[in-house]
ZATOR-695446 format. One line per field, with one value per residue (C-alpha): x, y, z; residue number from 1; residue in three letters. Coordinates in pm, 1 decimal, decimal comma, m for minus. Each point is the difference from the previous one (the first is absolute). Layout:
<gupas>
u	[X / ...]
v	[Y / ...]
w	[Z / ...]
vexgu	[NUM / ...]
dotor	[ALA / ...]
</gupas>
This chain:
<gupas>
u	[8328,0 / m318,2 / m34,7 / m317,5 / m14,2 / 95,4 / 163,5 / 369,9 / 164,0 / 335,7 / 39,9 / 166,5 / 7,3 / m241,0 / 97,7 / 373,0 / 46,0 / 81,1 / m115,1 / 245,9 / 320,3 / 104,1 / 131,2 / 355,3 / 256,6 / 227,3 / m209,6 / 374,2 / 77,2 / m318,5 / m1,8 / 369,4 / m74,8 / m358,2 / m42,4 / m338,1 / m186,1 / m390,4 / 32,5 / m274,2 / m53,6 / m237,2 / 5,4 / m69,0 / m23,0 / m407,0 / m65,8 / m163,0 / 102,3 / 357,3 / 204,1 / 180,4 / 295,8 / 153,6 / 423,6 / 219,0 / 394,3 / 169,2 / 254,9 / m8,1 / 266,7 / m154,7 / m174,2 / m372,8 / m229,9 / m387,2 / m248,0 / m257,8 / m154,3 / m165,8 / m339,3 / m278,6 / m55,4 / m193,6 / 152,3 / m141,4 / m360,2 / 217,2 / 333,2 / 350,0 / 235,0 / 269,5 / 21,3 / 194,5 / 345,8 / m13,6 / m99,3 / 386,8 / m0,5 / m173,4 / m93,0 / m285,7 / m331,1 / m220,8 / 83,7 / m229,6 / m253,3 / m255,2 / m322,4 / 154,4 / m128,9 / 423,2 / 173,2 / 334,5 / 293,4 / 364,9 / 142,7 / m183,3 / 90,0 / m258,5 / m15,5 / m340,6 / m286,0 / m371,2 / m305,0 / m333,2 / 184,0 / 122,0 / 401,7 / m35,7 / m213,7 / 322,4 / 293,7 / 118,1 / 37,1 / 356,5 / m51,7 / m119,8 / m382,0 / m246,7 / m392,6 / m277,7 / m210,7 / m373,0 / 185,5 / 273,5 / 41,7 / 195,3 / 71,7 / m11,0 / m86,3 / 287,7 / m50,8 / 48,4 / 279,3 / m66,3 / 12,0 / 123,4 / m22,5 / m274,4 / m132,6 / m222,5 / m222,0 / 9,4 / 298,0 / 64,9 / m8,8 / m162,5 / m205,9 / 108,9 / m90,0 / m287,2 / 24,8 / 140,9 / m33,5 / m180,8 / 222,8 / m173,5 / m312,1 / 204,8 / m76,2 / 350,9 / 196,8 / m90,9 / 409,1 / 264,5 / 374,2 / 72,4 / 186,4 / 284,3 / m110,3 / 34,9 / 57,9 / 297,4 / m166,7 / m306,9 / 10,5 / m301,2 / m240,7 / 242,2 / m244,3 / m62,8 / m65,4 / 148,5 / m70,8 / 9,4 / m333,1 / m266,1 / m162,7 / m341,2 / 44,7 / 292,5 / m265,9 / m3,7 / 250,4 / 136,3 / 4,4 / 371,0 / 97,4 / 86,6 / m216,2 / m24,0 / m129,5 / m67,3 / 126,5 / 339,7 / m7,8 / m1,9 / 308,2 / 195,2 / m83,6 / 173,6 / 274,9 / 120,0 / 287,8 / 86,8 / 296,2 / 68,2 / m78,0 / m291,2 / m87,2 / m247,5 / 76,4 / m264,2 / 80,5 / m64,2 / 110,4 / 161,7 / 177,0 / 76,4 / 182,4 / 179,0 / 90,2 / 76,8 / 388,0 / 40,9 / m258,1 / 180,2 / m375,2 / m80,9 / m22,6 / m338,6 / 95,7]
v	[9544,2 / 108,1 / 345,3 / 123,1 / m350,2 / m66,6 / m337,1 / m4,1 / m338,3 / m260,0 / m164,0 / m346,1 / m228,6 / m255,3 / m129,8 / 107,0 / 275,7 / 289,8 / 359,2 / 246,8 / 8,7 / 173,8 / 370,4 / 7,9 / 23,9 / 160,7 / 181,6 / 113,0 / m341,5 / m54,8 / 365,8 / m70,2 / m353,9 / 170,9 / 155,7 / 53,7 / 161,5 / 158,7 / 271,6 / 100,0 / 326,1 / 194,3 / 329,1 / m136,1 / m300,2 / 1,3 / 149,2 / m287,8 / 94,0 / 9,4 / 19,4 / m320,5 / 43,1 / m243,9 / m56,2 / m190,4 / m26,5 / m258,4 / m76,8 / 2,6 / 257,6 / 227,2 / 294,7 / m34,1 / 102,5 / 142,3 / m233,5 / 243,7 / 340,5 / m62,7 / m172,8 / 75,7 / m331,0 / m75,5 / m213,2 / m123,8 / 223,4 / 85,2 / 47,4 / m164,1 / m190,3 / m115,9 / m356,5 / m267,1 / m22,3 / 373,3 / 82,3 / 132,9 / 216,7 / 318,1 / 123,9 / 158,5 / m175,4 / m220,8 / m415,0 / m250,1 / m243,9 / m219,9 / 198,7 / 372,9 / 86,9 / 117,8 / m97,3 / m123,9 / 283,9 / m146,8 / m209,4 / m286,8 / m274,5 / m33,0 / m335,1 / m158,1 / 98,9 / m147,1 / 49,6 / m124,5 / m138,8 / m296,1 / m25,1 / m41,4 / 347,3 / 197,8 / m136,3 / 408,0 / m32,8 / m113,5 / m23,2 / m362,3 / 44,1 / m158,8 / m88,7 / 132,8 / m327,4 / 35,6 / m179,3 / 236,0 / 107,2 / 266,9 / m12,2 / 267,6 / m238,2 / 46,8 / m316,6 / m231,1 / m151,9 / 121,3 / 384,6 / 223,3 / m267,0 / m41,6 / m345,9 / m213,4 / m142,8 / m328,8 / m79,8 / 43,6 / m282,0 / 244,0 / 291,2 / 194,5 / 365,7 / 196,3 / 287,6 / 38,1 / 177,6 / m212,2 / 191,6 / m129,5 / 211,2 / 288,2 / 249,9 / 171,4 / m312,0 / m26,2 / 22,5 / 104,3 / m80,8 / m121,9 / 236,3 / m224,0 / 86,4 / m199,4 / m338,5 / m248,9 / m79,2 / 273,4 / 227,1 / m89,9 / 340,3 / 234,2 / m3,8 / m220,1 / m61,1 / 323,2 / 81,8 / 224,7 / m11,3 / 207,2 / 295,7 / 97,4 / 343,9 / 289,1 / 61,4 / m323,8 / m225,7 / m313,4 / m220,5 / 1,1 / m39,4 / 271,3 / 31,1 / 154,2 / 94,8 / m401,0 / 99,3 / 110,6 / m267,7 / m260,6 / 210,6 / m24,4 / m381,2 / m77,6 / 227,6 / m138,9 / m261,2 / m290,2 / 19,9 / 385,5 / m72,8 / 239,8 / 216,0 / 191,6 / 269,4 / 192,3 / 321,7 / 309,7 / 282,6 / 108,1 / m366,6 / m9,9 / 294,7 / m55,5 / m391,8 / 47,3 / 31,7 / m288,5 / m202,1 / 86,6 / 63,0 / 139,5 / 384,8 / 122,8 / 223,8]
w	[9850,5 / m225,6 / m55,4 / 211,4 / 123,6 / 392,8 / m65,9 / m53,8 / m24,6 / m174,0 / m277,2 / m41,2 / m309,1 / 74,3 / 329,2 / m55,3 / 212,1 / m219,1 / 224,5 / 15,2 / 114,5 / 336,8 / 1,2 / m88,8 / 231,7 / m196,1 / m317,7 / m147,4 / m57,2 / m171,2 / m230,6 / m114,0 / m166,4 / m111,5 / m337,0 / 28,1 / 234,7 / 49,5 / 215,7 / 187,7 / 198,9 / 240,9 / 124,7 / 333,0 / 292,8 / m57,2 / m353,6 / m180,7 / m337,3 / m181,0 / m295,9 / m194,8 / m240,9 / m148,6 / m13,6 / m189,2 / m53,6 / m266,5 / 341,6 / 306,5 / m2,4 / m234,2 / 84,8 / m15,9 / m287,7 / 90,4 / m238,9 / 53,4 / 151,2 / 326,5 / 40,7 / 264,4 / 198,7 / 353,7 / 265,4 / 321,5 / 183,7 / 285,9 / m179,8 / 18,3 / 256,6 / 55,0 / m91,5 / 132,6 / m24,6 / 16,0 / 351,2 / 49,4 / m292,1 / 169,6 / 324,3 / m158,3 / m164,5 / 76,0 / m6,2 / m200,5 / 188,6 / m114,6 / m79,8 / 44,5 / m358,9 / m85,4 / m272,3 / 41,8 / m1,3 / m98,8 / m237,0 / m159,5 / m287,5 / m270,2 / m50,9 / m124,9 / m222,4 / 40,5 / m235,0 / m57,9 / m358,5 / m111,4 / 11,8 / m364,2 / m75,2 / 179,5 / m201,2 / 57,0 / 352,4 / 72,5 / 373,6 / 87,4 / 4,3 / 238,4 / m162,4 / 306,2 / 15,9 / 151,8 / 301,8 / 37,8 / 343,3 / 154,4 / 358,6 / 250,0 / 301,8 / 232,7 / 200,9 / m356,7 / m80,3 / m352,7 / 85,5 / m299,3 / m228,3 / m284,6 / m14,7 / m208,4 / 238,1 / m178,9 / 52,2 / 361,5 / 256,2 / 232,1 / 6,4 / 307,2 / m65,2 / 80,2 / m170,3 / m361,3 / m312,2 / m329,0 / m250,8 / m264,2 / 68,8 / 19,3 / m310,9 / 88,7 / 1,5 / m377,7 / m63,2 / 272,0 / 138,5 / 295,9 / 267,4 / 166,3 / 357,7 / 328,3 / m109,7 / 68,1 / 221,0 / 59,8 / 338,6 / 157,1 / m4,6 / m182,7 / m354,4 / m212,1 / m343,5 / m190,5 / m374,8 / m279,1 / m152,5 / m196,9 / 222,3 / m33,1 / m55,1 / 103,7 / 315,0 / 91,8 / 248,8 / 111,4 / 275,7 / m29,6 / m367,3 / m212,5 / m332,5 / m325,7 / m322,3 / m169,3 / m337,1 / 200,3 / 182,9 / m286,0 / m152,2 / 294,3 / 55,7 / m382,0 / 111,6 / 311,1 / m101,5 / 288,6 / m145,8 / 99,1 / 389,9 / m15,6 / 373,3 / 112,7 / 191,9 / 216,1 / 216,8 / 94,6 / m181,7 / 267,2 / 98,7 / m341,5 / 2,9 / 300,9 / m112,0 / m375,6 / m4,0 / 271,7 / m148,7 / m378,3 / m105,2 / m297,1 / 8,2 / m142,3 / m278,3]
vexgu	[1 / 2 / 3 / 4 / 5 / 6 / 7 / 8 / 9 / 10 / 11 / 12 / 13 / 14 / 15 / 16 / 17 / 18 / 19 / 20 / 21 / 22 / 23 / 24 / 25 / 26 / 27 / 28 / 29 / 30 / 31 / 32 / 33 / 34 / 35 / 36 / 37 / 38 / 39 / 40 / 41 / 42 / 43 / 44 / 45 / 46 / 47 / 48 / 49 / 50 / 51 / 52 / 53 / 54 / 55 / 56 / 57 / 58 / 59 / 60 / 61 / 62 / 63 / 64 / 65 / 66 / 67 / 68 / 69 / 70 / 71 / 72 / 73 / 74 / 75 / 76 / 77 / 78 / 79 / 80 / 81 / 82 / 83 / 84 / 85 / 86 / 87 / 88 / 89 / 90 / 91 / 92 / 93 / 94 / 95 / 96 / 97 / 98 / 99 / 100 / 101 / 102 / 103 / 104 / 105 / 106 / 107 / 108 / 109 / 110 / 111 / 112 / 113 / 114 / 115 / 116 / 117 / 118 / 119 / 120 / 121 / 122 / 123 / 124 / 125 / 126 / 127 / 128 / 129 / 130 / 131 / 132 / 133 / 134 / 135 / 136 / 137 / 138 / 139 / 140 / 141 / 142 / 143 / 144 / 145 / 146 / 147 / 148 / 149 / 150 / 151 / 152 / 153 / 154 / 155 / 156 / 157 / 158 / 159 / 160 / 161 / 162 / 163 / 164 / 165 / 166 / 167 / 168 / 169 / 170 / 171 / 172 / 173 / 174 / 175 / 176 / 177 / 178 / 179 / 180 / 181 / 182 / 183 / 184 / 185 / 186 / 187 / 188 / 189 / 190 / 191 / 192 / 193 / 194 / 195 / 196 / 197 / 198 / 199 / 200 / 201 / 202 / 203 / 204 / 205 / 206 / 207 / 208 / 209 / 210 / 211 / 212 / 213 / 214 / 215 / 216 / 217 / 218 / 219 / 220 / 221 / 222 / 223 / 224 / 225 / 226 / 227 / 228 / 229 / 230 / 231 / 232 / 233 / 234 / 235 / 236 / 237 / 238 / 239 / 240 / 241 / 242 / 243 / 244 / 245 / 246 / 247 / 248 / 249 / 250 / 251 / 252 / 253]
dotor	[UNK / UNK / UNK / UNK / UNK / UNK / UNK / UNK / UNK / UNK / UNK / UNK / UNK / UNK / UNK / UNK / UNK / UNK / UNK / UNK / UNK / UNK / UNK / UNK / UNK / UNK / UNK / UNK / UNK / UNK / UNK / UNK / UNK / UNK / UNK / UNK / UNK / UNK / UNK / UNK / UNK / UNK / UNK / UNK / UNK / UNK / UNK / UNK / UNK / UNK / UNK / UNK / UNK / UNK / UNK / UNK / UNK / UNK / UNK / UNK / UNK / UNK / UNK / UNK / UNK / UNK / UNK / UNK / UNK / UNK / UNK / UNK / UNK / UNK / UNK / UNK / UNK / UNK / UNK / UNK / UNK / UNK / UNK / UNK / UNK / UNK / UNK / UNK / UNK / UNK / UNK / UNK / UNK / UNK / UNK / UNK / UNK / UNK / UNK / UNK / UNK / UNK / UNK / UNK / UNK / UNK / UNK / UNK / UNK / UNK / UNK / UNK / UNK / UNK / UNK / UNK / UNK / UNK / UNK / UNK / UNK / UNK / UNK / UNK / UNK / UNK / UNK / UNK / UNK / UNK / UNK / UNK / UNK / UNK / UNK / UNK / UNK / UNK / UNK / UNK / UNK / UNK / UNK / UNK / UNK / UNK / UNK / UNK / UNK / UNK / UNK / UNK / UNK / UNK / UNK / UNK / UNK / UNK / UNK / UNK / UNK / UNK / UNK / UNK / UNK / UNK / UNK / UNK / UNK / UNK / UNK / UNK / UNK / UNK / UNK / UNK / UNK / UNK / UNK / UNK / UNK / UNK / UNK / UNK / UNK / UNK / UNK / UNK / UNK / UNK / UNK / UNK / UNK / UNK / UNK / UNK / UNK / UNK / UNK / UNK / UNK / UNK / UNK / UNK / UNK / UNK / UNK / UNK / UNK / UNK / UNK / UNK / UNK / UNK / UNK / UNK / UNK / UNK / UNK / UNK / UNK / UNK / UNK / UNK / UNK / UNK / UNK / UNK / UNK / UNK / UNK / UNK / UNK / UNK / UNK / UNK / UNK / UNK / UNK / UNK / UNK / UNK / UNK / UNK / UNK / UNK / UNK / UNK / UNK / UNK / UNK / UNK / UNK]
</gupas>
C-alpha cells in the first residue's frame, strides 16, 4: 500500500503466488523459532503513525537484543486492524477488510523483497528478491482468482481482475519487503497486498502498508536474514503491553 496513495494490493513472483501469509494462529510458535523481529507500535487503533525497532537474539532461547532506538514510521490513513488469523486475539479493535485504509495488527513473516533493481544490483539483500517489471500487477480485485498475489501480466493464461495496482509506476515501491499476510490461500476481502516500503514523508500515510525513512529502509532490507525467520510485529501500545509475556515479545528497553 503506497504511502498517500489509495491503492493497496499483493505481491506474487511472477505468476507464483507469493502475497502474504495468513495471521498466525498461534504467534508463540512463530516468536520462539524467530530471532529477528521488526516491531512496530502505535499509540492507538486509528493513529496513522508509529515507531519500528529492530530485535535480534543469536537463539531462539536467548534473550533479545534492541538493534536500534526507535524510529518514527506511518502505517495505514485510518490506522490498524486486526488481521487475519488474529480475529481471536482481542475483544477490542477493529478487524481488517479489503479497502478499510488499516494496516494489519498481529504477527506477520517477512518473507520477500521487491525493487525496481536488477537481482544482480542487490547482492546485499539476503531475502529472495523479486524485480517490479512494467507488467507487474498487484491484485486487489476480490472476484480474481489471482487476489493478493502480484503477477506479471505476461505470463498469465487469463486476465481476470479489474482493479489492480501497476507497482512498477509506484515511486514508493522503489525497494520494499513483502508482509506475509493472508495468503495460503488468500481470505477473500480481508486486505491485500501488504508491504514495507518508502513513505513520502512522517505526515504522510498508507493504504495499508507501513512505511519509512528509504535510507532505513534499505538498512533493514540487508539486515533481515531468511535464515533468522524474520516477523513483523504490529500493535498497539497498549496490545503490546498486554500480549508481550504470552507472546515472549521482545520488551522495549
Amino acid at each position: 500500500m503506497t504511502t498517500g496513495f489509495a491503492s493497496k494490493k499483493s505481491l506474487s513472483i511472477l505468476a507464483l503466488v507469493l502475497a502474504c501469509q495468513p495471521g498466525l494462529p498461534m504467534p508463540r510458535s512463530e516468536t520462539d523459532s524467530s530471532k529477528q523481529v521488526v516491531l512496530v507500535i502505535t499509540p492507538s487503533w486509528t493513529s496513522t503513525v508509529g515507531t519500528m525497532t529492530r530485535f535480534e537474539r543469536a537463539t531462539p532461547t536467548a534473550a533479545w537484543t534492541r538493534v536500534e532506538s526507535p524510529i518514527p514510521l506511518v502505517v495505514g490513513r485510518t490506522g490498524i486492524a486486526w488481521g487475519v488469523g488474529f480475529d481471536d486475539a482481542s475483544p477490542n479493535g477493529p478487524h481488517k477488510h479489503e479497502g478499510d485504509g488499516k494496516a494489519p495488527a498481529g504477527i506477520f513473516p517477512l518473507d520477500t523483497a521487491f525493487g525496481f533493481a536488477p537481482r544482480d544490483s542487490m547482492q546485499d539483500v539476503r531475502l529472495p528478491y523479486m524485480q517490479l517489471l512494467p507488467t507487474t500487477d498487484c491484485v486487489d480485485d476480490t472476484a480474481s482468482a489471482h487476489y493478493n498475489t502480484v503477477v506479471d501480466k505476461k505470463t498469465v493464461p487469463r486476465i481476470d481482475w479489474n482493479s489492480a495496482e501497476h507497482m512498477r509506476g509506484v515511486a514508493q515501491y522503489k525497494i520494499g519487503v513483502i508482509v506475509g499476510y493472508n495468503a495460503s490461500p488468500p481470505v477473500k476481502a480481508r486486505g491485500s497486498c501488504i508491504f514495507l516500503h518508502i513513505w513520502t514523508g512522517p505526515d504522510s500515510h498508507t493504504a495499508g502498508c507501513t512505511a519509512f525513512d528509504e535510507a532505513k529502509l534499505r538498512e533493514v532490507m540487508r539486515w533481515l536474514d531468511p535464515k533468522k525467520r524474520p516477523l513483523l510485529v504490529q500493535l498497539t501500545a497498549a496490545e503490546y503491553a498486554r500480549l508481550r509475556e504470552e507472546w515472549r515479545l521482545p520488551t522495549k528497553t
